[in-house]
C-alpha positions as CSV (number, residue, x, y, z in Angstrom):
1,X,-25.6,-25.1,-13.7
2,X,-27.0,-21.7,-15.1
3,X,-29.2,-20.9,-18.0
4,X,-29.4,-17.6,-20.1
5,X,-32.6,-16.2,-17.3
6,X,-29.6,-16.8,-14.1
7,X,-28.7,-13.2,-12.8
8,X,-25.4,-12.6,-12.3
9,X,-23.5,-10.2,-10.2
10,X,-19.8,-9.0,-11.3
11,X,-17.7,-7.6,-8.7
12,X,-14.8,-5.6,-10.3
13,X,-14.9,-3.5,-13.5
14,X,-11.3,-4.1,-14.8
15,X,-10.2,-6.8,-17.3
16,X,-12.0,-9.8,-15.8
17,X,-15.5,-8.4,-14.7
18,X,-15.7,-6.5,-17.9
19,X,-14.5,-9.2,-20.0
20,X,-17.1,-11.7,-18.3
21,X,-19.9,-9.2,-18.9
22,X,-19.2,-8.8,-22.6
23,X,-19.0,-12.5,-22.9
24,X,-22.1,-13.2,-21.2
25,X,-24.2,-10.8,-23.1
26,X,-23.0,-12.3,-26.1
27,X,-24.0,-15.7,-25.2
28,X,-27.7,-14.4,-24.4
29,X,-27.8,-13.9,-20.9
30,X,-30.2,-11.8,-19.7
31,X,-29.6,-10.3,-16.0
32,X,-26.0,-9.2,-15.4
33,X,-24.7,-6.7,-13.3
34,X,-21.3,-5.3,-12.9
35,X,-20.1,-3.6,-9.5
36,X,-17.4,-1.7,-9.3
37,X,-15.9,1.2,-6.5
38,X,-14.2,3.1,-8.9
39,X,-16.7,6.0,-10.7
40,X,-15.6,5.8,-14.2
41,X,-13.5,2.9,-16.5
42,X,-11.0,2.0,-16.4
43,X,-11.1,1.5,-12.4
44,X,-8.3,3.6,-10.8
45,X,-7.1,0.7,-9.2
46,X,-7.2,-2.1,-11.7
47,X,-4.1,-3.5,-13.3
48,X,-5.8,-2.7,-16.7
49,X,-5.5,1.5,-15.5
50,X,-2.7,1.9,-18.3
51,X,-1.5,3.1,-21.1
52,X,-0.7,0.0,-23.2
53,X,0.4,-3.8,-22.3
54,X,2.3,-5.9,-24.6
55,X,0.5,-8.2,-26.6
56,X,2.7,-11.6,-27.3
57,X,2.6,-15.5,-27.1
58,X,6.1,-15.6,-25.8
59,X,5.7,-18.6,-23.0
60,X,7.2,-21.1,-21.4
61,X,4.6,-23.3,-21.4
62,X,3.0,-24.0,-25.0
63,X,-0.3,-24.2,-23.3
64,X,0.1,-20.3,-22.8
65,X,1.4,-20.0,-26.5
66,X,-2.0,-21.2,-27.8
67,X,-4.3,-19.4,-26.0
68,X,-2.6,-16.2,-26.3
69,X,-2.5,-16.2,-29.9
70,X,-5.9,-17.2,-29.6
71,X,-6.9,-14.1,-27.9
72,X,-4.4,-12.5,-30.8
73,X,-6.5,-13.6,-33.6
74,X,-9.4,-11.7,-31.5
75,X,-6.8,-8.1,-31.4
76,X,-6.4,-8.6,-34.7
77,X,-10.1,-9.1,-36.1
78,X,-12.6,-8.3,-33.6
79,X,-13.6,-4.7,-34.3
80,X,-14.1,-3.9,-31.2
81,X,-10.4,-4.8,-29.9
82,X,-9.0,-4.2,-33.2
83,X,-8.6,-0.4,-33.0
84,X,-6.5,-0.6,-30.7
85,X,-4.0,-3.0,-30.9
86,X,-1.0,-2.2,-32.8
87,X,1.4,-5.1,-34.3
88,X,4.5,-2.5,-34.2
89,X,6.7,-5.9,-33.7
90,X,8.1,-7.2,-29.8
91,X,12.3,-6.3,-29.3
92,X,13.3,-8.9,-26.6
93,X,16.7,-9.2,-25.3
94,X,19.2,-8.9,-23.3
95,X,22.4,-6.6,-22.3
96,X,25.9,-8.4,-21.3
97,X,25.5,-7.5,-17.8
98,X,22.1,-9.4,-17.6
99,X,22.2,-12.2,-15.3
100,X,21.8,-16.4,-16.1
101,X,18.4,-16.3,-15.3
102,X,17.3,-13.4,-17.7
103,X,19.2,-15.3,-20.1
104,X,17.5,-18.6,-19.5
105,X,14.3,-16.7,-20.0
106,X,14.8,-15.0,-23.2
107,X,15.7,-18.8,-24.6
108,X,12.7,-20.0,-23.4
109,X,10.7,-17.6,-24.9
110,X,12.4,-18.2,-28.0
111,X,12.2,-21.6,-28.3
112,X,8.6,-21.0,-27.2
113,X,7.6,-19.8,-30.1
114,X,10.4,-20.7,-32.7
115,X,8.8,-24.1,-33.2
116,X,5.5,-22.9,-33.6
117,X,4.2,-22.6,-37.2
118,X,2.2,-19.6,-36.0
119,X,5.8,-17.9,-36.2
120,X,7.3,-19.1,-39.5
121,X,9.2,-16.5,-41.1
122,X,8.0,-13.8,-38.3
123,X,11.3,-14.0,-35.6
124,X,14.2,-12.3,-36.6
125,X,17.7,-12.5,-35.0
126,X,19.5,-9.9,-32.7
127,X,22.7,-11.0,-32.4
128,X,24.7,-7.2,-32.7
129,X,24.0,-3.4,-33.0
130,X,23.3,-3.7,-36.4
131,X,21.2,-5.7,-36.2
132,X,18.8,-3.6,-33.8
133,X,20.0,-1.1,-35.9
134,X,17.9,-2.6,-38.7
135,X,14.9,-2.8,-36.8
136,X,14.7,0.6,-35.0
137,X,17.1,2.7,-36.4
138,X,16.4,5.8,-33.6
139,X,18.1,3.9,-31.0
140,X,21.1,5.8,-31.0
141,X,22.5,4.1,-27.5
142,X,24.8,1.6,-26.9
143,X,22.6,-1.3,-26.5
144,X,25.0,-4.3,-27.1
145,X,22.1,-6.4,-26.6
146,X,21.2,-10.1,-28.0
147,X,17.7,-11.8,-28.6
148,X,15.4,-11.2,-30.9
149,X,12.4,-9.5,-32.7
150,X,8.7,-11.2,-32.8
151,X,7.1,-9.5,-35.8
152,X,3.6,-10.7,-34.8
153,X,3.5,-9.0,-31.3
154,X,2.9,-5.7,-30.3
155,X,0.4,-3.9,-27.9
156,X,-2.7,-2.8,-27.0
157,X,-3.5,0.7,-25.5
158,X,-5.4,-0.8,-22.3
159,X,-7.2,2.0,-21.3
160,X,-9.2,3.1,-24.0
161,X,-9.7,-1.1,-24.9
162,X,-11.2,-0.5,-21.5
163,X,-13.9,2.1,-22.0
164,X,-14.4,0.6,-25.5
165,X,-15.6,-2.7,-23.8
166,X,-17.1,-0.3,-20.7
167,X,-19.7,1.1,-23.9
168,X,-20.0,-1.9,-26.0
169,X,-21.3,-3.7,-22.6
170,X,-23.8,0.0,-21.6
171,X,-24.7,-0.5,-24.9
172,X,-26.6,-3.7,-24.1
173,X,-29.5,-3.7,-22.2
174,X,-28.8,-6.7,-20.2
175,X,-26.1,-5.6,-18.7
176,X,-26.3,-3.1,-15.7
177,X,-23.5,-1.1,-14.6
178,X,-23.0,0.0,-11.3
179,X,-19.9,2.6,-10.9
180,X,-19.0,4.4,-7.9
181,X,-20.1,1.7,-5.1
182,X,-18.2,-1.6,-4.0
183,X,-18.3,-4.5,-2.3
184,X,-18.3,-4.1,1.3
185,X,-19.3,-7.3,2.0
186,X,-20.7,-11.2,1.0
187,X,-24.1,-12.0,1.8
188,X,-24.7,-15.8,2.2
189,X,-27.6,-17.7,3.2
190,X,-28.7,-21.5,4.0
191,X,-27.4,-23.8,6.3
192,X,-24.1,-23.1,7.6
193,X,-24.0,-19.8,5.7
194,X,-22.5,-21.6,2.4
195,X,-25.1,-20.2,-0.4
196,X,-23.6,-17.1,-2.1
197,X,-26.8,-14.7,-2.9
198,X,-25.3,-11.6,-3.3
199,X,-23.1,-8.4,-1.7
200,X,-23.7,-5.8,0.6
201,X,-22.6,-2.7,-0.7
202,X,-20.3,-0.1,0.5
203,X,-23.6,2.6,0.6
204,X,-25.3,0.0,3.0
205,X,-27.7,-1.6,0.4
206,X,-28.0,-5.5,-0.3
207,X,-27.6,-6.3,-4.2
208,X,-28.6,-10.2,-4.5
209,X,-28.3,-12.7,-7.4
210,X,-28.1,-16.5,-8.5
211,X,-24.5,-16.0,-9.1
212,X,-22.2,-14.0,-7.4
213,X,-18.3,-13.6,-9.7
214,X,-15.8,-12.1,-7.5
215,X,-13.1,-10.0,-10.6
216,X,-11.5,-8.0,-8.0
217,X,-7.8,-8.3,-9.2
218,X,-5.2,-7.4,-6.4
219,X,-8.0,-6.5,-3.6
220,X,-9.8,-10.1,-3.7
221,X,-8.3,-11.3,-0.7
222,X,-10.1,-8.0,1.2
223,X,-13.4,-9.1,0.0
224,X,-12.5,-13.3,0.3
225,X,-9.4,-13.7,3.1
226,X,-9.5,-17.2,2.0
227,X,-7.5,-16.3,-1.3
228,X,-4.7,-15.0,0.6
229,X,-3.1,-18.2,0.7
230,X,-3.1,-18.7,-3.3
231,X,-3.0,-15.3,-4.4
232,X,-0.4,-11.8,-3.7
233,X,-0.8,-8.5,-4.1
234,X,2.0,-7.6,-5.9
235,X,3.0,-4.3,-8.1
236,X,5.9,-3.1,-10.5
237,X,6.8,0.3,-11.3
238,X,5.5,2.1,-13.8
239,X,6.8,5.3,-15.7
240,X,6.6,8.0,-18.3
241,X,8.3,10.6,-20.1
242,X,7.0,13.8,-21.8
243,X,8.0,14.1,-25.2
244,X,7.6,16.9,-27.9
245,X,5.6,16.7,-30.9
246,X,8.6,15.9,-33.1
247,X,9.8,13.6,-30.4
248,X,7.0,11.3,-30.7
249,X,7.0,11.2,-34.1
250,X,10.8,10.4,-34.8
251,X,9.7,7.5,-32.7
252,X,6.6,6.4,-33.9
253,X,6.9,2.9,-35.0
254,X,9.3,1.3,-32.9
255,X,9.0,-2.1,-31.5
256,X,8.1,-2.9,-27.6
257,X,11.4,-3.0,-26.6
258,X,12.4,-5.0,-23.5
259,X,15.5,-6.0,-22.4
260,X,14.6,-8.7,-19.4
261,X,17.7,-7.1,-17.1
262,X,17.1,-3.4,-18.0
263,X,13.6,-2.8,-18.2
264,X,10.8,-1.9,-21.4
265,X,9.1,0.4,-23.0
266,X,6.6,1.2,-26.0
267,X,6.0,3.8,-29.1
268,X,5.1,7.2,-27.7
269,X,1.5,7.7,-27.1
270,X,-0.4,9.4,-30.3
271,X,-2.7,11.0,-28.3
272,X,-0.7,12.4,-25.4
273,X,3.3,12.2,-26.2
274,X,4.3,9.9,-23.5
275,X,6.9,7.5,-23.7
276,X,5.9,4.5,-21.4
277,X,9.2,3.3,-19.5
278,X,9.1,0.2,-17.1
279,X,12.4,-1.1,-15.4
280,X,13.1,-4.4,-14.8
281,X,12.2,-6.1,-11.2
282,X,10.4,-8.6,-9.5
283,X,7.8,-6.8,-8.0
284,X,6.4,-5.4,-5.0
285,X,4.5,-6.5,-2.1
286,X,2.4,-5.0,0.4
287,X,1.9,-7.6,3.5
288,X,-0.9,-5.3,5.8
289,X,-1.8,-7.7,8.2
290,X,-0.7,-8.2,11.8
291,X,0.1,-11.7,10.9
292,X,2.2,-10.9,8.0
293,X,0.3,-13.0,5.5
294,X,-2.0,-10.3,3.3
295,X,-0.9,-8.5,1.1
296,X,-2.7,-5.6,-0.8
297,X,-3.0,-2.3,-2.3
298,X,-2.0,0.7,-0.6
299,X,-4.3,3.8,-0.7
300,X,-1.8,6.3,-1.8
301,X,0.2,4.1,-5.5
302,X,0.9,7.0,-7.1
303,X,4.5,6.8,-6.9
304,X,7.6,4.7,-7.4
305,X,10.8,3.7,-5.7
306,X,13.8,6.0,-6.3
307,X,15.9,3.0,-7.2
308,X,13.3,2.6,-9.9
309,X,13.1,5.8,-11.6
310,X,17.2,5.0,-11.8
311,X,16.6,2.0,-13.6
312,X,14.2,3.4,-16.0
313,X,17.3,5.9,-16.8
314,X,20.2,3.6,-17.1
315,X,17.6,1.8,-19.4
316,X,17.1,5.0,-21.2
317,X,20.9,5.9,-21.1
318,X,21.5,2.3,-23.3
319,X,18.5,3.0,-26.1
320,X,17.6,6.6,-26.2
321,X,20.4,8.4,-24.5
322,X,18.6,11.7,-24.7
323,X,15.9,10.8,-22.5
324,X,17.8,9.6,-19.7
325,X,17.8,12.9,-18.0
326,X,14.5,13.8,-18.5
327,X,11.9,14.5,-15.5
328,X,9.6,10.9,-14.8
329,X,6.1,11.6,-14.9
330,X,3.0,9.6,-14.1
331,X,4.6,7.6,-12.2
332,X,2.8,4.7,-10.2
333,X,2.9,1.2,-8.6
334,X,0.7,-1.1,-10.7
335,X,-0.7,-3.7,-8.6
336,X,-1.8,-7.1,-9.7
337,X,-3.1,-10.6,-8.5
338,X,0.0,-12.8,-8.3
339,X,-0.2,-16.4,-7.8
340,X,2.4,-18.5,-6.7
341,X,2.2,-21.0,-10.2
342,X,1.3,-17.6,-12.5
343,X,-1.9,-19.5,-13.0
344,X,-5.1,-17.9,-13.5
345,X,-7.9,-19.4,-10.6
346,X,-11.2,-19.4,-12.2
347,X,-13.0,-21.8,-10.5
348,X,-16.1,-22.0,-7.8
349,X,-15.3,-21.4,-4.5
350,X,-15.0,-24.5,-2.5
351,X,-17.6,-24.8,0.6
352,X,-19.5,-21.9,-1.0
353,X,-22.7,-22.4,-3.3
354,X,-23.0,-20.0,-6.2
355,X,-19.8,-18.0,-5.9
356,X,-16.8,-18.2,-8.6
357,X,-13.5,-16.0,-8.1
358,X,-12.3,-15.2,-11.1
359,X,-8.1,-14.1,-10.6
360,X,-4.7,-14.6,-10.7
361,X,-3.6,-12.4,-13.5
362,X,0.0,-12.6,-12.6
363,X,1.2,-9.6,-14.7
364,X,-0.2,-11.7,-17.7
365,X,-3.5,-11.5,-18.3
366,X,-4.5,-8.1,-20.3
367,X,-3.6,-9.8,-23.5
368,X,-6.1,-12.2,-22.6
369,X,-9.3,-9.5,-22.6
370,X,-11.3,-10.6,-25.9
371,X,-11.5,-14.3,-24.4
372,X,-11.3,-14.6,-20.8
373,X,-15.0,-14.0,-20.2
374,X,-15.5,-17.6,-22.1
375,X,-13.5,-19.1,-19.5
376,X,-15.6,-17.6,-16.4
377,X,-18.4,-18.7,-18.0
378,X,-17.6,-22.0,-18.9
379,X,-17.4,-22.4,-14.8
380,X,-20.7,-21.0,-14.7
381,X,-22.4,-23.2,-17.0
382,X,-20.8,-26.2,-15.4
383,X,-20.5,-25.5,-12.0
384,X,-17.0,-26.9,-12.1
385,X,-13.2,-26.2,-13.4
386,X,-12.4,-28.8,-15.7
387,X,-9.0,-27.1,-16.7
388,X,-7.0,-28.6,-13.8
389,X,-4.1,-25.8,-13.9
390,X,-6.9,-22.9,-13.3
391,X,-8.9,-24.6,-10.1
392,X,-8.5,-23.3,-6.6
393,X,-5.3,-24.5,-4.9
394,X,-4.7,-24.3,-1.4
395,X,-1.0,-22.9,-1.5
396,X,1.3,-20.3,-0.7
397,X,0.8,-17.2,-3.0
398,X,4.7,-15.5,-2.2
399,X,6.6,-18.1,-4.7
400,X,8.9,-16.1,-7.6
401,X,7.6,-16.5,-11.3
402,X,10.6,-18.3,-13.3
403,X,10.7,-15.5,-15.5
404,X,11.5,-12.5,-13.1
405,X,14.5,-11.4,-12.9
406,X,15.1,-10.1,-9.1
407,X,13.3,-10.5,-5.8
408,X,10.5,-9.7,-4.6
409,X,10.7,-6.7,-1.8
410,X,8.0,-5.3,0.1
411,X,6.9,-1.6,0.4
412,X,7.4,-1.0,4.0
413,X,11.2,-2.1,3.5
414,X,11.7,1.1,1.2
415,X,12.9,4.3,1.1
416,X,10.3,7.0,-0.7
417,X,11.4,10.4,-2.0
């Protein structure tokens, strides 16, 4: 159990730890600090280090559907996630080529929301070019695709939601925020070294609390080996091209687009130009270990595979044919914490006193920024996981998500140009 006078140490900066922090403030606590390696927000390494991610309620699972429209009604009214989320409308479909399983997907995502009353009157059917016509009439490609359009979706530009909830949090004074220094280290103490009280830092210096929250994303298995078994490293490409002033604005206003064989991509940038363009895959992994069985983030993810960059193009060649040549920019390998069920694990970590991991993004958990930080500290309050689906599991983190289309390859089986 904690009370509002507990101190709490964050480790990690990105979606999770800041979320937390935010939440915790709010709720009146009084001694919270947040930890993080990278020197400025949003962390270089973490997942949330991006340009936008898609904001939906498309899942399988209708438990999913509910809280991500829950953390929707937050994008939409909160004012301090509200600036930058951007309902431009969610293009999901597929291209004849696209194999059983990205079909299977797209249905479930449909049905997903279809019956829904959230969704009455916002899904729109794409059953032929003219229909995607009608809803983004700048795609001048091929695209002989089939699905359908979710007016209530869109995206959020991650980064700057980032620093937004990086100031909102400096801005209170219970909150301290430690950038440029990480975790080297857990400290424990008691009997049989199972009480959590803190971290020793990568400068050599102890930093001690009640309660210790590990938000560390892909890299928590290099601070606690024990979540190897539950939780992958994994990454998908990410790229973008440099458009013109007139470029952007000829496609300002276009839906995310996202056809599950081909790949995705968002509005241009305001700010900068850049067309975000993701290709389809089932991720990357990046087993370190001499055993084989730990995987994490490289030092150097600044680049993608070469098969990639062609799949962002052929994507390109069937929506905006004039792009497809153009050079890929900004490229990088965006890694995340993948668990074998796609479930979060927030939960306390068993055998330890005072220590809660906080993970398991799974390529879905952005969307979730306004309200995940009420889930960690639920577990703190309690001292338990009562959502069964989000408590430590003792499992195999290399299983495929349903959704994927591909497999899974790892980095030191490719080729890099």
């Amino acid at each position: 159990m904690t009370d509002i006078n507990t101190s709490i140490l964050i480790v990690g900066g990105g979606t999770f730890g800041l979320s937390t922090a935010y939440r915790l403030a709010k709720a009146g606590y009084k001694h919270i600090t947040v930890l993080e390696k990278s020197a400025s927000i949003p962390p270089r390494d973490s997942a949330g280090n991006d340009l936008n991610k898609i904001i939906r309620a498309e899942y399988e699972d209708p438990f999913y559907t509910d809280l991500a429209l829950q953390a929707m009604h937050e994008w939409q009214t909160h004012p301090l996630f509200a600036p930058h989320f951007h309902q431009t409308g969610y293009l999901l479909a597929n291209s004849p080529a696209a194999p059983e399983k990205a079909k299977l997907t797209l249905q479930k995502s449909l049905a997903s929301i279809s019956s829904h009353p959230s969704f009455a009157g916002q899904i729109q059917p794409i059953q032929s070019r003219a229909d995607i016509r009608a809803v983004a009439p700048v795609f001048d490609g091929p695209m002989r695709w089939t699905g359908y359009l979710n007016r209530m979706a869109g995206y959020a530009h991650a980064a700057s939601a980032l620093r937004a909830l990086y100031a909102a949090c400096a801005a209170l004074d219970v909150v301290t925020l430690r950038l440029g220094e990480g975790a080297a280290s857990l400290l424990f103490d008691g009997d049989g070294d199972d009480t959590c009280v803190g971290v020793r830092t990568t400068s050599g210096s102890e930093l001690r609390a009640d309660r210790v929250v590990l938000t560390l994303g892909a890299s928590v298995a290099s601070l606690l080996p024990q979540m190897a078994g539950q939780i992958t490293a994994r990454a998908w490409s990410v790229g973008h091209v440099q458009l013109a002033p007139d470029e952007a604005t000829r496609l300002r206003g276009i839906p995310v687009t996202y056809a599950r064989d081909l790949g995705f991509f968002f509005e241009p940038d305001a700010e900068t130009g850049l067309l975000k363009v993701c290709p389809a895959a089932a991720g990357y992994t990046n087993f370190v270990s001499a055993e084989g069985g730990l995987s994490l983030p490289p030092e150097d993810s600044d680049w993608i595979p070469p098969e990639d960059e062609e799949r962002i193009r052929a994507l390109l060649r069937d929506t905006l044919p004039a792009l497809a040549g153009r050079d890929i920019v900004d490229k990088k390998l965006c890694w995340c914490a993948d668990a074998a069920d796609t479930e979060y694990v927030i939960d306390v970590v068993p055998g330890k006193r005072n220590l809660i991991v906080a993970s398991g993004d799974s390529g879905h958990a952005f969307k979730m920024l306004p309200v995940v930080g009420d889930w960690v500290r639920d577990v703190l309050e309690k001292g338990v996981q009562d959502v069964v689906r989000w408590r430590w599991k003792e499992q195999s983190g290399k299983g495929e998500a349903s959704w994927r289309v591909g497999m899974t390859m790892d980095l030191g089986d490719l080729r890099r140009e």
